[in-house]
GUFI-15239 format. One line per 10 residues: their letters; for each residue x, y, z of N, C-alpha, C. Coordinates in pm, whole numbers, plus 50000, padded with zeros to 5 digits. Atoms other than C-alpha are relative to their C-alpha. Example, Ala and Ser with C-alpha at 12.3 -4.5 7.8 and 13.67 -1.06 7.14 Angstrom:
as	50089/49881/50000/51230/49550/50780/50090/50120/50000  49918/49881/49994/51367/49894/50714/49923/50109/50073
***
This chain:
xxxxxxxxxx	49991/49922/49877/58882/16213/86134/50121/49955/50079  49860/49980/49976/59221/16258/86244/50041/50025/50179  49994/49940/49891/59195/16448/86571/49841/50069/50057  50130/49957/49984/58866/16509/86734/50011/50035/50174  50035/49915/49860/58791/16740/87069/49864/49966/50061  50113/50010/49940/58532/16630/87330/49991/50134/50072  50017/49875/49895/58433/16953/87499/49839/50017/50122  50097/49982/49888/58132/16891/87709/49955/50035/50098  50021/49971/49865/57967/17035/87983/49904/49885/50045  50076/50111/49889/57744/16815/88256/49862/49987/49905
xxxxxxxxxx	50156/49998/50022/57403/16705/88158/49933/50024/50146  49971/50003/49880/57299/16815/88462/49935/49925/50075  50110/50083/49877/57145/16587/88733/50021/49851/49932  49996/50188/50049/57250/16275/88518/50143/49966/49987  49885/50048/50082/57573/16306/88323/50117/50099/50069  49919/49895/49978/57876/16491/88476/50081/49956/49816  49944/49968/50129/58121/16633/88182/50078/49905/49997  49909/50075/50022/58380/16364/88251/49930/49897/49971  50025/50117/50044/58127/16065/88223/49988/49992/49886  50009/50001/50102/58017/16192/87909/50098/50023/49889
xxxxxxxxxx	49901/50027/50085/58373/16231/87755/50077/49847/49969  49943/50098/49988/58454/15883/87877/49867/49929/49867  50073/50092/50129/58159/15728/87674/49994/50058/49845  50022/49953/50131/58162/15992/87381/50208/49935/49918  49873/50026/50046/58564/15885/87389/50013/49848/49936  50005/50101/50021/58468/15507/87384/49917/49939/49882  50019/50048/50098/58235/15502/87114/50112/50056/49841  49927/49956/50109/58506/15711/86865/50070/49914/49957  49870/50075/50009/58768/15465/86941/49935/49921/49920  50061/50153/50060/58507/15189/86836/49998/50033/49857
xxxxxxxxxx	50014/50054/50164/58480/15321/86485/50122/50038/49923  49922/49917/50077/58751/15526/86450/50173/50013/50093  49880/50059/49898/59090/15322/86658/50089/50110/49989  49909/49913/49977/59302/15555/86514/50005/50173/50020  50013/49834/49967/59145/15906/86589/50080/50015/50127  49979/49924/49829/59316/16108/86844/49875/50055/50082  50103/49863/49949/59075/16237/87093/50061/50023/50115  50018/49894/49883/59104/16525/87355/49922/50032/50033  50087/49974/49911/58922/16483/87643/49957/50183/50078  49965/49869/49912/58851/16852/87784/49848/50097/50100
xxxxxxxxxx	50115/50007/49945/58560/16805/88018/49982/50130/50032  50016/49896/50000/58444/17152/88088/49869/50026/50089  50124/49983/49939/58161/17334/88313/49998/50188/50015  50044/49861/50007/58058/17684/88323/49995/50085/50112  50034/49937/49904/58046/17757/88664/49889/49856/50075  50070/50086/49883/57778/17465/88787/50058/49843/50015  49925/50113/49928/57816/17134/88907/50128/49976/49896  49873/50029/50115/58167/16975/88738/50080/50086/49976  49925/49856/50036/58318/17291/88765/50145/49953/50078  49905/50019/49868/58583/17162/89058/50066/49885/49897
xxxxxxxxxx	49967/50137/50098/58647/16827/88817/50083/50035/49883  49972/49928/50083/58687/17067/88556/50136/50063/50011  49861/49950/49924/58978/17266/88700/50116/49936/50043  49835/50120/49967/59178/16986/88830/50036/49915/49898  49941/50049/50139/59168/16825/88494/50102/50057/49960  49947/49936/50050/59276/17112/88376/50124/50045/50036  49854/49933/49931/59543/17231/88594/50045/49886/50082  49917/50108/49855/59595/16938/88860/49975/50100/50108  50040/49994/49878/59557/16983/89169/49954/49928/50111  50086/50029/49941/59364/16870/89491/49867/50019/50032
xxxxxxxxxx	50153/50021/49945/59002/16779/89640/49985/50004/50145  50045/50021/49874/58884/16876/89952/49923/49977/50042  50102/50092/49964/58635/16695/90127/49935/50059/50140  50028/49920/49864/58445/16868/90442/49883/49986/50045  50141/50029/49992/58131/16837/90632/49940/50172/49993  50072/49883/50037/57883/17152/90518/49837/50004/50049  50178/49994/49975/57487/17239/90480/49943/49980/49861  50014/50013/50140/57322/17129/90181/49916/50105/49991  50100/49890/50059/57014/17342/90028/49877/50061/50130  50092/50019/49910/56767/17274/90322/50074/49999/50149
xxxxxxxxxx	49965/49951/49841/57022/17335/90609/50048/49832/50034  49968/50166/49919/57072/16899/90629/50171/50031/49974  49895/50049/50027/57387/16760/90684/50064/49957/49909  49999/50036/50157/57594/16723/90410/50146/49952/49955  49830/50004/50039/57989/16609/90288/50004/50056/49853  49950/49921/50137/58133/16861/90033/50084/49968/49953  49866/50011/50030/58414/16943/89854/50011/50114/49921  49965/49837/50112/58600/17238/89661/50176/49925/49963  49869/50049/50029/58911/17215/89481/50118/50114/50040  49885/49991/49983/59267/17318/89537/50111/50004/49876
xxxxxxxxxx	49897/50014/50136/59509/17430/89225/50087/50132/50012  49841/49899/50006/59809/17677/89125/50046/49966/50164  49942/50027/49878/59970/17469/89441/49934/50030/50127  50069/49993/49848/59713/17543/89684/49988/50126/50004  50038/49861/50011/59685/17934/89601/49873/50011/50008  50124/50012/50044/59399/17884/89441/49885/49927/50038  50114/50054/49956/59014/17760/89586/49920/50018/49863  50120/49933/50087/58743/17689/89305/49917/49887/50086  50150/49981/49927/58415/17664/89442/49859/49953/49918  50069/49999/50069/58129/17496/89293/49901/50029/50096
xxxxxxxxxx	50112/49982/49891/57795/17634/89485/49950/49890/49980  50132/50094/50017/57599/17320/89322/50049/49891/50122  49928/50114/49908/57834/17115/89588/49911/49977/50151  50002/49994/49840/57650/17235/89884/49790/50044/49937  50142/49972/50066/57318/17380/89676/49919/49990/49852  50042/50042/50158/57256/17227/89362/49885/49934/49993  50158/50037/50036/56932/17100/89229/50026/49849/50043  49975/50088/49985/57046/16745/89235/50006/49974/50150  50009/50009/49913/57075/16784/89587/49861/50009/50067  50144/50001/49948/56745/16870/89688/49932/49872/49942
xxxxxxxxxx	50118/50095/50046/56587/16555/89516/49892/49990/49931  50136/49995/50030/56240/16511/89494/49907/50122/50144  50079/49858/49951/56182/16824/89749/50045/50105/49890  50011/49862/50108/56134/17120/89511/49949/50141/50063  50083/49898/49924/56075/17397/89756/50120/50120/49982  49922/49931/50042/56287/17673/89607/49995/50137/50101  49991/49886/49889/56159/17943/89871/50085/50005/50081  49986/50044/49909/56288/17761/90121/50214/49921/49996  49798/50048/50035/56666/17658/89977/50112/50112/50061  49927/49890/50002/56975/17824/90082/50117/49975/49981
xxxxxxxxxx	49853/50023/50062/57312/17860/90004/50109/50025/50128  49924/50006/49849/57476/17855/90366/50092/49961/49983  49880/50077/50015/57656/17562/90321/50122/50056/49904  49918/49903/50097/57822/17742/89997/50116/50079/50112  49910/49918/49867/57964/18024/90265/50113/49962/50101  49897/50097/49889/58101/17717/90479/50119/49960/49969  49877/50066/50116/58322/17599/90190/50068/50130/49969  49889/49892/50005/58456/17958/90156/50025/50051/50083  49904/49956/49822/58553/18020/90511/50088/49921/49991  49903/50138/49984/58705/17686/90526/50093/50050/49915
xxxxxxxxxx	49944/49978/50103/58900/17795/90196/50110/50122/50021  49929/49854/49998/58985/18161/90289/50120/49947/50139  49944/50056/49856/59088/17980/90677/50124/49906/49926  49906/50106/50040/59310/17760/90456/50115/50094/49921  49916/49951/50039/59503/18052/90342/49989/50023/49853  50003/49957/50116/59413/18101/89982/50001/50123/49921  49987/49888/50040/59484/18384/89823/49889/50055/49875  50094/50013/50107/59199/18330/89528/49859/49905/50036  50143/50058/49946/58860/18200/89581/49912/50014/49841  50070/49949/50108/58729/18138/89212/49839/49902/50084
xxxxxxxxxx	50109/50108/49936/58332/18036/89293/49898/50027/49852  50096/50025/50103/58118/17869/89014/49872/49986/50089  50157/50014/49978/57745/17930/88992/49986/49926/49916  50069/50099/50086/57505/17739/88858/49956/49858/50009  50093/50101/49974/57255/17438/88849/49916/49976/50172  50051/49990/49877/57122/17578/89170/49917/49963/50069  50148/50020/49931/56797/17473/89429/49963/50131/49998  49990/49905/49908/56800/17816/89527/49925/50123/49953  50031/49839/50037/56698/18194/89486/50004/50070/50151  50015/49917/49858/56789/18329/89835/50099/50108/49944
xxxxxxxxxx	49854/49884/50002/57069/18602/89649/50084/50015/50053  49861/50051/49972/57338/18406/89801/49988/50031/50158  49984/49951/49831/57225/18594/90170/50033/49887/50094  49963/50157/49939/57262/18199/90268/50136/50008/50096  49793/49993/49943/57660/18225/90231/50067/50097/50046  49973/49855/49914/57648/18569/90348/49998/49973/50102  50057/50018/49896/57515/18494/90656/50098/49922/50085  49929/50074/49921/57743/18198/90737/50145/50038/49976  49847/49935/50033/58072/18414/90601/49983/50162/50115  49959/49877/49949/57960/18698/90878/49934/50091/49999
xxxxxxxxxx	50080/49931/50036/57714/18926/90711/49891/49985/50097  50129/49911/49928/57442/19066/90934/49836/50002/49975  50172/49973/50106/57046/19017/90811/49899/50030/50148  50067/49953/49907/56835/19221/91061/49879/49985/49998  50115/50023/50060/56459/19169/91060/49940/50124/50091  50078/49889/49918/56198/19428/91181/49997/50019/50192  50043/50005/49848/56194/19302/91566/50146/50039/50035  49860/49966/49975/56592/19375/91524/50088/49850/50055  49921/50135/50042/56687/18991/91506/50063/49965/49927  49885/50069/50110/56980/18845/91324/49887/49836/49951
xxxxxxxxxx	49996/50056/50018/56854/18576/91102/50070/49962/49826  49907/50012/50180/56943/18377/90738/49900/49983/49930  50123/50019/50083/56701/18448/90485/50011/49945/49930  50012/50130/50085/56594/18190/90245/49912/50105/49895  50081/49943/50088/56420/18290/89916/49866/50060/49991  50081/49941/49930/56144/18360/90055/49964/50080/50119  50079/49928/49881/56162/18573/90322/50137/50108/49956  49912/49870/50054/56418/18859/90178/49976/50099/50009  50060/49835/49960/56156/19136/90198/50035/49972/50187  50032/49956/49849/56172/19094/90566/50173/50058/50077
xxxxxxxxxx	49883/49959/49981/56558/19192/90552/49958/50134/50063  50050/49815/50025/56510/19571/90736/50176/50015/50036  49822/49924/50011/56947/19624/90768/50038/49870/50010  49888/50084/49995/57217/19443/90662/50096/50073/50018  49915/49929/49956/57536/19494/90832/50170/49893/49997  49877/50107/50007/57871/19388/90745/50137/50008/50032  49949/50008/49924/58045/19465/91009/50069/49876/50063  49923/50141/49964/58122/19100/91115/50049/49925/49858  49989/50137/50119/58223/18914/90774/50152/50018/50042  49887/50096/49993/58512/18686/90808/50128/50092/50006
xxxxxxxxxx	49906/49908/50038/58824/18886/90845/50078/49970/49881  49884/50066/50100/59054/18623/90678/49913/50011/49838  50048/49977/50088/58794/18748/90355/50105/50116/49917  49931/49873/50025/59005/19072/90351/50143/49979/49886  49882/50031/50040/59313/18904/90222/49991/49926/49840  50023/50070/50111/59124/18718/89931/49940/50067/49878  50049/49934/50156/59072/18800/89543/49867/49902/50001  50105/50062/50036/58686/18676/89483/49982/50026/49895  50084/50025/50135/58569/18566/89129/49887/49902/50024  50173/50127/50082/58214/18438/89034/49986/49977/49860
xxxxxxxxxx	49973/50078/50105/58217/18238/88752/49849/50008/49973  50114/49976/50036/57857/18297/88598/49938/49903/49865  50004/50058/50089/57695/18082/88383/49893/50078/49864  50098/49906/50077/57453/18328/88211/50011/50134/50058  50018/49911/49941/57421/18676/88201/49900/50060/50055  50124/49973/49989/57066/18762/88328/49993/50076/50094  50035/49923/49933/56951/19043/88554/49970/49931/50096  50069/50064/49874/56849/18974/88889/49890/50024/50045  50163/50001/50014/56470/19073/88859/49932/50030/49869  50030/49954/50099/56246/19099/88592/49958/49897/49936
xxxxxxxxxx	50042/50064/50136/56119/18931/88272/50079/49875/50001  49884/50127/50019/56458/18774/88218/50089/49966/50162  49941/50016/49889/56564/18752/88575/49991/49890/50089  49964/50115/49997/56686/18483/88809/49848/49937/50054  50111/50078/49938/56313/18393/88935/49946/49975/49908  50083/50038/50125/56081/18416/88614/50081/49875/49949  49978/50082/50071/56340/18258/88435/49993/49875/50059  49913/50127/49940/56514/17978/88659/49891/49934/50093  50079/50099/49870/56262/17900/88960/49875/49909/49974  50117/50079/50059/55986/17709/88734/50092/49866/49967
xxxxxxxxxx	49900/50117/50038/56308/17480/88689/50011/49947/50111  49954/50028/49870/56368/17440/89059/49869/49998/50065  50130/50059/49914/55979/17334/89136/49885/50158/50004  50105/49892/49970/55804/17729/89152/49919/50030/49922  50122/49987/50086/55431/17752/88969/50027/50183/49977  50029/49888/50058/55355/18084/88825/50028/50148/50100  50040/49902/49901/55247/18250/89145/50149/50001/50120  49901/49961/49930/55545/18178/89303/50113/50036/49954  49926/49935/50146/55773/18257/89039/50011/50159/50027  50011/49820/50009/55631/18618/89063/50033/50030/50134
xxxxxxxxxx	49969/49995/49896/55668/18583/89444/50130/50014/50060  49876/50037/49989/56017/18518/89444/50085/50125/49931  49907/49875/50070/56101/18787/89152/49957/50132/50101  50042/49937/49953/55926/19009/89385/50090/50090/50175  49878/50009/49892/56172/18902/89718/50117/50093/49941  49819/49924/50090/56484/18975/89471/49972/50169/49958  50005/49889/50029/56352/19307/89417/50054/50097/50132  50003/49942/49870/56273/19401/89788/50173/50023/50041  49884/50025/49952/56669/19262/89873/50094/50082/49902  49898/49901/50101/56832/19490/89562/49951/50134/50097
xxxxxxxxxx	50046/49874/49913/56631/19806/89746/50109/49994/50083  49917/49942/49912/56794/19742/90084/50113/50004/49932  49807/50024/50063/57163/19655/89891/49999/50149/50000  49957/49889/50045/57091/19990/89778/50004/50110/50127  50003/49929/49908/57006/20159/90066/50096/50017/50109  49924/50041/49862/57190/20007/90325/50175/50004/49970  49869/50074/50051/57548/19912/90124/50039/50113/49883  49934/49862/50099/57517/20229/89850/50041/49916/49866  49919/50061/50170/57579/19942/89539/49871/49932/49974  50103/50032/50098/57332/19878/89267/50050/49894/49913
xxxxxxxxxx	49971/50095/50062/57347/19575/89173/49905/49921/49887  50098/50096/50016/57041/19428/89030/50022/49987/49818  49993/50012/50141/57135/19491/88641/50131/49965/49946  49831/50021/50037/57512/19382/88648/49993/49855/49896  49988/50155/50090/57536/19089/88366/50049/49884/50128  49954/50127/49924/57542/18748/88576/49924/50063/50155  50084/49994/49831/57321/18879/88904/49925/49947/50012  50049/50181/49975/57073/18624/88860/50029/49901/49952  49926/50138/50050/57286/18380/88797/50013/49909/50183  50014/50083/49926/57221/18090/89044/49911/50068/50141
xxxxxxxxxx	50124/49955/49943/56872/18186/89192/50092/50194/50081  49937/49886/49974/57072/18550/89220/50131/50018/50100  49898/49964/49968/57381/18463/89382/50111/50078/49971  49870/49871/50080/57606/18708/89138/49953/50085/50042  50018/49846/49962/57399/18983/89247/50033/49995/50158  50014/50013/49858/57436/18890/89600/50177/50023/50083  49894/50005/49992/57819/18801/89557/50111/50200/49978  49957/49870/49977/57879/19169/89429/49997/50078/50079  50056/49879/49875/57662/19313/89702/50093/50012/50090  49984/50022/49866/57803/19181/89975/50163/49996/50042
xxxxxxxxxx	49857/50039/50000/58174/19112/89873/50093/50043/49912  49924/49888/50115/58227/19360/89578/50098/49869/49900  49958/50134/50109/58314/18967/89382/49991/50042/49875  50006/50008/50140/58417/19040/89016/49949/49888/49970  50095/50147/50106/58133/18801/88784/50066/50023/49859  49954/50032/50130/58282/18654/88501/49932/49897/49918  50102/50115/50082/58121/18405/88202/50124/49923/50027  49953/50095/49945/58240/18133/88346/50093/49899/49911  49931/50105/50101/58281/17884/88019/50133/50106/49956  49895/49967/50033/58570/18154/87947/50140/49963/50086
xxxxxxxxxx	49861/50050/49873/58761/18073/88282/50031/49905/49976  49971/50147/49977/58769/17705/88243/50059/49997/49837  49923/50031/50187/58853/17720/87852/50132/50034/50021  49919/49947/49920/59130/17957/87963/50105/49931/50057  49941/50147/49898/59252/17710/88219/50033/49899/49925  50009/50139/50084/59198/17429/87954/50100/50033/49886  49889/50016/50075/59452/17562/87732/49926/49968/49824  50027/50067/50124/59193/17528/87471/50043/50044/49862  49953/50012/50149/59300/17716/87137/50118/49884/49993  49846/50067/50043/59662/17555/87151/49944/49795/50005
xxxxxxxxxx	50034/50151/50022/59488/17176/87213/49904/50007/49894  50146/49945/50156/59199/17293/86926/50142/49939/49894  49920/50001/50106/59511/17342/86654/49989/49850/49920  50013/50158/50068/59478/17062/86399/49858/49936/50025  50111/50137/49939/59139/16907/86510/49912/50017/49883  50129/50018/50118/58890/16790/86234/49899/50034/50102  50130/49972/49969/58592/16816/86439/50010/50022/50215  50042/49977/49893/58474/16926/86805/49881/49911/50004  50095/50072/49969/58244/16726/86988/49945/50117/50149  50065/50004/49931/57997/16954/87258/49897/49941/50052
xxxxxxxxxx	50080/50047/49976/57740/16923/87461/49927/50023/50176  50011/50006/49904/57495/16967/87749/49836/49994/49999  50157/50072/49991/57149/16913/87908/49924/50021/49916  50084/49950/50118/56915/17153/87730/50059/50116/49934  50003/49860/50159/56995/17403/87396/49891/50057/50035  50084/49901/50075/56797/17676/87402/50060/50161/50048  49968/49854/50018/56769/18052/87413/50073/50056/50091  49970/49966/49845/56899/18080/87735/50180/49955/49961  49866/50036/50032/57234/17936/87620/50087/50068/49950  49941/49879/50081/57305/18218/87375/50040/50096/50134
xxxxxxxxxx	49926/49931/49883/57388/18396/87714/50064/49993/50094  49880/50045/49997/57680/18265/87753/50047/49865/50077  50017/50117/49933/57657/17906/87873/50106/49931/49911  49868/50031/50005/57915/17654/87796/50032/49967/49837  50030/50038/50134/57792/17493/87406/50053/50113/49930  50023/49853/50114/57821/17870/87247/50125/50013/50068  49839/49955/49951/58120/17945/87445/50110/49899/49912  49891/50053/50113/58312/17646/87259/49966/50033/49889  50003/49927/50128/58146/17742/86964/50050/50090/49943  49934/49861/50005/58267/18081/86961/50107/49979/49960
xxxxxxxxxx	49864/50036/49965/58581/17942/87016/50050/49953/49898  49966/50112/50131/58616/17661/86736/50006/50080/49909  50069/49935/50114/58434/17917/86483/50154/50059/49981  49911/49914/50029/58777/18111/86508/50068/49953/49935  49903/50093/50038/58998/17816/86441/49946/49919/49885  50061/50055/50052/58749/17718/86191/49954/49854/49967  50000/50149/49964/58684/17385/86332/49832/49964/50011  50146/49972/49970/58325/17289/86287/49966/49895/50124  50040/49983/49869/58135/17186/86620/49838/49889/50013  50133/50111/49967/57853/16905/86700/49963/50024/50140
xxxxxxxxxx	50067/50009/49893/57615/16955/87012/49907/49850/50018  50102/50130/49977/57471/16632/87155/49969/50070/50103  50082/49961/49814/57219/16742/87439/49883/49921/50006  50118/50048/49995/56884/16619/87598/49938/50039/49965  50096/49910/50055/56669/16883/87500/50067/50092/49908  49986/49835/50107/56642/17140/87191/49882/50072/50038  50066/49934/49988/56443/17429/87264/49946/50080/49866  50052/49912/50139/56228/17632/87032/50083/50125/49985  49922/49901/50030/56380/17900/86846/50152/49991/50018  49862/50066/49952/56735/17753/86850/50119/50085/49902
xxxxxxxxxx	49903/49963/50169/56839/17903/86477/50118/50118/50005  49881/49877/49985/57063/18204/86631/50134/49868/50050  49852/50036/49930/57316/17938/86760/50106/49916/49902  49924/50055/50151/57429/17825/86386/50082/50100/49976  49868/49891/50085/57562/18169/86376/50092/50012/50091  49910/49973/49904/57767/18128/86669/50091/49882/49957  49880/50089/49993/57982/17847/86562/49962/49804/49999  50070/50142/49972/57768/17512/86588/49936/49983/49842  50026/50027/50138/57719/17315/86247/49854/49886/50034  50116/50125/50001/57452/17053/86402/49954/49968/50143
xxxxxxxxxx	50008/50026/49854/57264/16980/86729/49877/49908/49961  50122/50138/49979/57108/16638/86817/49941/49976/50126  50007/50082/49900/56897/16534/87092/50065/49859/50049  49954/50103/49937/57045/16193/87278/49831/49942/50019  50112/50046/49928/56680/16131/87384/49898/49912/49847  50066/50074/50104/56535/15838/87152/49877/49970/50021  50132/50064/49992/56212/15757/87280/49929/50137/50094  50077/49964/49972/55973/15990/87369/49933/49980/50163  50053/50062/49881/55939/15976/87768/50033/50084/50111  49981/49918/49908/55930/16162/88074/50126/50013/50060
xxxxxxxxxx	49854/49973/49985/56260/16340/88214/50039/49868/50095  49930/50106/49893/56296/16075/88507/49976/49836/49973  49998/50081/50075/56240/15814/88248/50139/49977/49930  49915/49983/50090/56464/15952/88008/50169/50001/50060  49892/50012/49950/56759/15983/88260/50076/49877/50029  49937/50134/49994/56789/15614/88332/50040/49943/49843  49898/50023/50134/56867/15581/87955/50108/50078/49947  49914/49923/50068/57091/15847/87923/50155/49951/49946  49901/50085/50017/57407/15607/87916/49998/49981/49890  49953/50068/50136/57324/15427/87643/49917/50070/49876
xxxxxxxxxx	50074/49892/50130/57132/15702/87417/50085/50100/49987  49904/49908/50050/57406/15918/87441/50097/49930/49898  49907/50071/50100/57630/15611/87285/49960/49944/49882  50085/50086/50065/57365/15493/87072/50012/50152/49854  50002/49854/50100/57337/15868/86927/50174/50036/49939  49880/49972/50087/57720/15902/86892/50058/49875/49883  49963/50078/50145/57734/15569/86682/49901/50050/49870  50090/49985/50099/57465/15688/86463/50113/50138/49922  49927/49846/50095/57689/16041/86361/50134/49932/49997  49888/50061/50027/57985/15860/86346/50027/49915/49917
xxxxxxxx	50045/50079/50110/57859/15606/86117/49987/50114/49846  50041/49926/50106/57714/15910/85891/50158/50053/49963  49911/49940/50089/58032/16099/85884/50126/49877/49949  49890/50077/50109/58265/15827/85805/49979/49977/49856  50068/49997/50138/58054/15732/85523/50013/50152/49894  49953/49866/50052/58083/16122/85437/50178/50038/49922  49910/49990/50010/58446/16094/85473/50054/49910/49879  49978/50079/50097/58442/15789/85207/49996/50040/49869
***
């Protein structure tokens, strides 16, 4: 092994993409001094997405005080690239799961702070505003960052307030008459990490909010909100959004981002690959190294693992996934470009067990395939 590609996205809530290139880089060297490797940390749109970008391009970090998920006090940051043209935006900065903790109250999350970091951004003169979704607390349909960018949420008594995931049916007009002027001047992209509807079966509550703390009943409660809040969109704003690929993407901020701001959603792992320059650093490489929290079905729609896959498969470079979890029914993602996927997780033990080993079971797992293929290579 000659030349080998780390391409990783975050594990999320443990591993950002850069820690895990630094240790997947440190055990290669150990067996294999003279491999080249290319680091090309990567994120899809959620957390690591900002890390991601300035790798990739250079740039700056801005640092700002915001609102986290629950409205607390909070210090952000967004990045700064193509010389300061350019804002990318990670929402998980201000509303990511990792932020909320050990509160799990997903009704009750919002994405405000998000909104704060793109005023600040647009106020800073940017002409581009890319904003990654993903690894969210949330399901308010972004009305959070609406709210604090300007947008209008009327309730029956004819009060302005900011609805949270739970209280969306009580929207009766939105009016967007006040949003930000300095918005007018800016190109918005949402960077999407999946494509999923924004109600429904596969939509951002069923699927996502049993991840972010919501039992059954609230689950249905929630897909129920996101329904009520597509109605008014439609009523009030004249745009149907609720079936656009990527509208529940980050408890339904893509559908929220179209509503409200007519934001082109894009699959995200394409922007940052893109950015990353990856065929032309691919050329020559014996093997790819991915990787991210959990594999499963949900990934095939367009998350970051299958996105390099895709990618490699062209250049016919075959492709290793190390993640924490494999999900059932995994066997469609062999045909996308992936020759092998391992858990990292050696012992059998609950997630907030399993995270304090993730360090050394991720290095423990890359000496074990590194061992096999040299021996292969012999």
């Amino acid at each position: 092994m000659k030349k080998i590609l780390l391409v990783p996205d975050s594990f999320k809530g443990v591993l950002s993409s850069l820690e895990i290139c630094t240790i997947m880089e440190e055990r290669i060297h150990a067996h294999c001094p003279d491999a080249q490797v290319i680091p090309i940390p990567v994120a899809d749109g959620g957390e690591g997405s900002v890390d991601a970008f300035l790798t990739a391009s250079g740039g700056e970090k801005v640092t700002l005080p915001a609102k986290g998920p629950y409205f607390e006090d909070i210090q952000s940051f967004y990045g700064l690239v193509d010389q300061g043209k350019t804002a990318v935006i990670e929402m998980a900065a201000c509303a990511g799961l990792p932020l909320a903790g050990t509160r799990r109250c997903v009704a009750e999350a919002t994405t405000y702070g998000v909104g704060l970091l793109i005023r600040d951004a647009a106020h800073r003169g940017c002409s581009k505003i890319i904003l990654g979704l993903g690894g969210s607390a949330t399901n308010d349909f972004g009305a959070g960052a609406a709210a604090a960018l300007g947008v209008r949420f009327i309730d029956q008594a004819g009060d302005a307030f900011i609805p949270t995931g739970g209280t969306l049916s009580k929207i009766a007009c939105i009016d967007l008459r006040s949003v930000d002027a300095a918005l007018k001047a800016v190109e918005l992209v949402t960077m999407c990490d999946i494509d999923n509807p924004l109600y429904g079966e596969t939509g951002a509550a069923l699927v996502f909010a049993p991840q972010k703390g919501a039992g059954p009943a609230m689950a249905r409660f929630l897909d129920g909100q996101l329904r009520s809040v597509a109605e008014r969109v439609r009523r009030d704003l004249g745009r149907d959004v609720a079936h656009i690929p990527g509208a529940g993407a980050a408890g339904g901020m893509g559908g929220g981002m179209a509503a409200f701001f007519g934001s082109r959603l894009e699959r995200g792992i394409e922007t940052v690959l893109d950015t990353a320059h990856f065929e032309p650093r691919a050329i020559g490489a014996d093997l790819v190294f991915t990787g991210e929290g959990r594999l499963d079905t949900q990934s095939l729609r367009g998350k970051a693992v299958i996105g390099v896959a895709r990618r490699a498969k062209k250049l016919g470079i075959p492709v290793i996934a190390l993640v924490g979890d494999i999900g059932e029914a995994i066997e469609a993602v062999y045909d996308q470009g992936l020759w092998g996927v391992f858990s990292i997780n050696r012992v059998s033990l609950p997630f907030e067990q399993n995270r304090l080993r993730s360090r050394s079971d991720l290095a423990l797992t890359m000496d074990n395939l590194l061992r096999f293929l040299k021996r292969i290579e012999q």
